[in-house]
N, C-alpha and C positions, 0 to 999 in steps of 0.2 A: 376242656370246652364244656358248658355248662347244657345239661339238656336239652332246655329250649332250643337253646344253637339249633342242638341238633338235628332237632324235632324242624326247625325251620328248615335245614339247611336240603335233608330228605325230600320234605315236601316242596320245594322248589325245585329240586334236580327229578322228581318224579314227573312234573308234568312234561321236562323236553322228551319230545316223541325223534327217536331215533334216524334219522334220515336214509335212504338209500344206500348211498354211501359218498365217499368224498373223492375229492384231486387234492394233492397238494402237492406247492411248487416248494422246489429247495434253492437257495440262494447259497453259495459256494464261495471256499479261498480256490486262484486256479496258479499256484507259483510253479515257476519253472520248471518243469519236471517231475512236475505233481501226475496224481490222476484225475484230476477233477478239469472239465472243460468248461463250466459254466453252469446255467440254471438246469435244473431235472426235475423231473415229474413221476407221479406214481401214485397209484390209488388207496384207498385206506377203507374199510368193511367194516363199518363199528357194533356188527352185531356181530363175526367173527374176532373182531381185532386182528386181524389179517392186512399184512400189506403187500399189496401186488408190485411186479420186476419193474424195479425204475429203470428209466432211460432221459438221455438229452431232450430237455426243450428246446433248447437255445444255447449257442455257445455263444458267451461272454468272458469279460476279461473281470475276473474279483466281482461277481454281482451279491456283495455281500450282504441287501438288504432290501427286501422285496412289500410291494404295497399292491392293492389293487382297487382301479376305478370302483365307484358303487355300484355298479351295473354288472360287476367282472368280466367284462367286455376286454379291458384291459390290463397290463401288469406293467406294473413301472419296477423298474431294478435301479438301485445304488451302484456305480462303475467305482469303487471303492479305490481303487488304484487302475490305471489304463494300465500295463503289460504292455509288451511289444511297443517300446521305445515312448509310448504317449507320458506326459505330464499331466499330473494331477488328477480330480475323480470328473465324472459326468453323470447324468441321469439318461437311462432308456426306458423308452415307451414299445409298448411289444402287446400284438395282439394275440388274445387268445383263442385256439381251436378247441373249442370246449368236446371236442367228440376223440380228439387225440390228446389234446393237453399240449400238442406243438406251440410253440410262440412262433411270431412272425417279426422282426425289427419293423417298427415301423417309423421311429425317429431317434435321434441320439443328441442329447444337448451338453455342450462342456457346463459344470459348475462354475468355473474358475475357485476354485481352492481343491489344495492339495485332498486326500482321504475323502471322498463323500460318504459319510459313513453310515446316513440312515434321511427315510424321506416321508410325506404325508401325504393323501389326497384330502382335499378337505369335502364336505357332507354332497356340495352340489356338484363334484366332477367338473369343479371348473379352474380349479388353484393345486398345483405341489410345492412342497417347500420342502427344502432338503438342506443337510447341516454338512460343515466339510469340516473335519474333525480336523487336520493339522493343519490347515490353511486360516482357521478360526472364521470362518463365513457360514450366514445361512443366507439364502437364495429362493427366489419362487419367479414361477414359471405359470402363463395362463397354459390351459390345457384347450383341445380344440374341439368342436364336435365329434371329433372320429377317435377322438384319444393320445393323439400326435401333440410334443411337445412344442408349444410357440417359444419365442426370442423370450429371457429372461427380463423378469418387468420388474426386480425387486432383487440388489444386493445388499446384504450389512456386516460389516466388518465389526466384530468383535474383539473389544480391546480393556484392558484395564487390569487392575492386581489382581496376581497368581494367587495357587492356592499354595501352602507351603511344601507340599511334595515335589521337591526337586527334581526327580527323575521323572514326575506324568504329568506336574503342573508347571513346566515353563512357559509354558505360552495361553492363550486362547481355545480350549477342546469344544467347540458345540459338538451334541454326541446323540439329540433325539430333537423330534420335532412330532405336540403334538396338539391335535386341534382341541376344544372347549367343545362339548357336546352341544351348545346352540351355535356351536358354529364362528361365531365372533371374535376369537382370540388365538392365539398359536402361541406356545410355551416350547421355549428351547432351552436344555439342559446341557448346564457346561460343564463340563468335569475341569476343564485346566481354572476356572476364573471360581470355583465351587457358588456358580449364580445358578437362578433359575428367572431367563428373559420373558419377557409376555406380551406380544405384538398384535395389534387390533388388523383384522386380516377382512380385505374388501374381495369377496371371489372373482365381481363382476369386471373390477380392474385390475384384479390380480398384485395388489399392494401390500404391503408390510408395513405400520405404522408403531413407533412403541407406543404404550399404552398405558395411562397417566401413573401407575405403579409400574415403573421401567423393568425392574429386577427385583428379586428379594435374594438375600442369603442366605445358604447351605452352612453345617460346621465346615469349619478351618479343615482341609486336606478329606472333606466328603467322597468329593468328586460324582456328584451327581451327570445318570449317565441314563436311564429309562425311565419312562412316566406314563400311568397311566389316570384316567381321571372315572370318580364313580360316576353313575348313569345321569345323577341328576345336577352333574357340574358343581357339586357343594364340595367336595374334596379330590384335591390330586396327590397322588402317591408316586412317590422319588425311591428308585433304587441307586444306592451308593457305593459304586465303584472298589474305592479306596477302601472305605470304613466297612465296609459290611452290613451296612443298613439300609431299613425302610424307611422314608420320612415321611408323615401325613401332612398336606399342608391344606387348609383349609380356605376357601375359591369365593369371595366375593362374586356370585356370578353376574352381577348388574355391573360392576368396574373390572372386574378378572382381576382383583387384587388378592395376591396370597398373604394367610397369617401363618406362620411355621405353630406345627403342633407337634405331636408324641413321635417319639423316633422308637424304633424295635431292632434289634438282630439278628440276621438272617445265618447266622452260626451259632454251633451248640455252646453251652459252659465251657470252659476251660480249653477250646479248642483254640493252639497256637500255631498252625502252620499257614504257609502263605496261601491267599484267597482274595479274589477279584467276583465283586457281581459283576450277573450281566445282565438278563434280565427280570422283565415283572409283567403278571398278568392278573387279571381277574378271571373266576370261574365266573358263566353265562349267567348263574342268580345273581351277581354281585356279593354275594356273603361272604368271600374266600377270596387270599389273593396269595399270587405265586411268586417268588422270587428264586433265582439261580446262583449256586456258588460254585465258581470254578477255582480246582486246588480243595476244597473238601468235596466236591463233586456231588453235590446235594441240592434238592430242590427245599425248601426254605417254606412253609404253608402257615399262616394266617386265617383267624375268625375275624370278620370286621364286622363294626358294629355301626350302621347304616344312622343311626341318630349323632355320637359322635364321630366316628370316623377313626373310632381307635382301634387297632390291632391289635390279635392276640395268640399268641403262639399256641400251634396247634398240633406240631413236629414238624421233622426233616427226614426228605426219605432219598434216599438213592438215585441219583440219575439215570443209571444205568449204562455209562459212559463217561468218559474222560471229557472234559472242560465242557460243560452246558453252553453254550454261547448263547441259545435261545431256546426256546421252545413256544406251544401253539395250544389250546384248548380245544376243542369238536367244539360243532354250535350245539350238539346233545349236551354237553357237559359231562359224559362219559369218558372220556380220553382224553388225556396229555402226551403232544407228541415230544421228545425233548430230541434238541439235534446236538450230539457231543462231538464239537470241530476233529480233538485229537484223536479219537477212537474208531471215525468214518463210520459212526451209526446213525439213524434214529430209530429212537426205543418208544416204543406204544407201554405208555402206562394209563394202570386203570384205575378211574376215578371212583372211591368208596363213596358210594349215595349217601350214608350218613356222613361218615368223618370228612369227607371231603380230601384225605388222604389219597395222593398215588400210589399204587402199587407196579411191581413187576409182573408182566403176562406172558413175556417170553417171548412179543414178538420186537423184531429187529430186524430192519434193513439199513442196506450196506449202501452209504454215498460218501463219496469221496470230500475232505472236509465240509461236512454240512456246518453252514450259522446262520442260518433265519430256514425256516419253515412257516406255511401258509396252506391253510384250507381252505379248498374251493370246494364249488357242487359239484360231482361227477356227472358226465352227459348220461 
């Protein structure tokens, strides 16, 4: 990384001033005989790095992926698979006790497709769209004043040629759902069809419309599967499943039409064993972005350069756990919390002010398969 980088990257992570401290909710696998029952909570000290005794928020069944209104008022969970006899996934809405961290069910909506496997609020807390990974649908839902899910006002069935990976591309995968920073567009990434969709999104009707650039394509057996988009909507960034890459794609924000640009890999040289991303973040300056590789068990770090939008390897440091599924940044930009499903941890790593590098701090709490984490403000 070149000086400047650095000198920039410092001076940006210098001015977040430290908060209080935090809550964050954990989103869980809950299989049969498992230990995990659902969503958990537990608090996080980011001048210690300390994590306090988690416990149950909410017992759910598989709430594999967790959002929250903009207010944090409320949490909406991915029902990734019902358990106990139900078919197919659901979205729940669940309010939060910001002085316990308790949730409360406050509605439950079926998707109709199989796997929901990830979901969105959009800017005004008035639209979710959620993706059903084997069922190949995405879906939205108005939201209501209190946070309760209303009747589903927008289905789409996803159809059309696979990607060549026979065994994860037979069908239709939608696999993320994510809003345009002015709000206007929602981008679903399909890892089975290796497309990236782009649907002009009305909050106030709670509509889905595609959007005069319908799709663009991924490579052949990508399998684009997380997205995240820079602050000023000029570039969104594709983590790829299959291949082990980051894609930059650069964002027409007047049409939301993507131009495919510079692809990078999220593994070292000469590394042959098997490996799945999963996902991808920005640190809070936007200058750094994170990506996850489960099977080399490694967090994947990038310098990006805000005029083009190109990436540039920065290292790879340890997770600190077996399969990252997800991970979360502090809004200090201090800490990376990383949730490893197989190892039942999440690991507080610490973010180096210049490099932008995570490190290990030692600390480690014990949840029964963690794969999404989310930080809230602690009461």
């Amino acid at each position: 990384m070149k000086i400047s980088s650095l000198l920039l990257f410092a001076a940006a992570t210098a001015v977040a001033c430290p908060g209080a401290g935090y809550r964050l909710y954990v989103g869980t696998y809950t299989p049969a005989g498992g230990a995990s029952r659902g969503i958990y909570t537990l608090t996080f000290d980011p001048a210690t790095g300390r994590f306090g005794e988690s416990g149950l928020a909410a017992a759910a069944p598989n709430p594999s992926f967790l959002a929250l209104r903009p207010d944090g008022g409320v949490l909406y969970a991915a029902e990734e698979d019902g358990g106990n006899g139900r078919v197919g996934g659901a979205v729940m809405a669940l309010a939060c006790d910001a002085a316990t961290g308790r949730l409360r069910l406050l509605n439950r909506r079926a998707a109709t497709g199989a796997d929901t496997a990830h979901l969105a609020v959009d800017a005004t807390g008035r639209l979710l769209v959620a993706a059903s990974y084997t069922g190949g649908q995405v879906a939205a839902f108005p939201l209501q004043a209190d946070g309760r899910l209303g009747e589903r006002s927008a289905w789409i069935q996803h159809s059309g040629r696979t990607g060549p990976n026979t065994s994860r591309q037979a069908s239709p995968h939608p696999h993320c759902v994510t809003f345009s920073p002015d709000n206007r567009f929602v981008y679903v990434c399909d890892l089975g069809l290796d497309r990236i969709f782009c649907y002009q999104v009305d909050p106030a009707a709670a509509t889905l419309t595609p959007a005069a650039q319908a799709s663009v394509a991924a490579a052949p057996g990508a399998g684009p599967r997380h997205s995240r988009f820079s602050a000023d909507g000029r570039f969104l960034y594709v983590i790829n499943e299959l291949n082990g890459t980051i894609a930059a794609y650069g964002c027409n924000t007047a049409t939301g039409a993507l131009t495919p640009g510079p692809v990078v890999s999220t593994l070292p040289a000469g590394f042959t064993g098997a490996n799945t991303c999963a996902e991808i973040q920005f640190h809070p300056n936007g200058r750094v972005v994170y990506g996850s590789n489960r099977g080399h068990d490694s967090l994947a770090v990038f310098g990006r350069d805000s005029v083009t939008g190109r990436l540039t390897p920065l290292g790879i440091a340890p997770c600190g756990g077996k399969h990252p599924r997800h991970f979360a940044l502090s809004p200090d930009g201090a800490w990376l919390i990383c949730a490893n499903r197989d190892s039942d941890n999440l690991v507080a790593l610490r973010i180096d002010a210049v490099t932008g590098l995570p490190a290990a701090s030692g600390a480690v709490a014990r949840v029964p398969q963690p794969v999404c984490v989310l930080f809230t403000a602690a009461d």
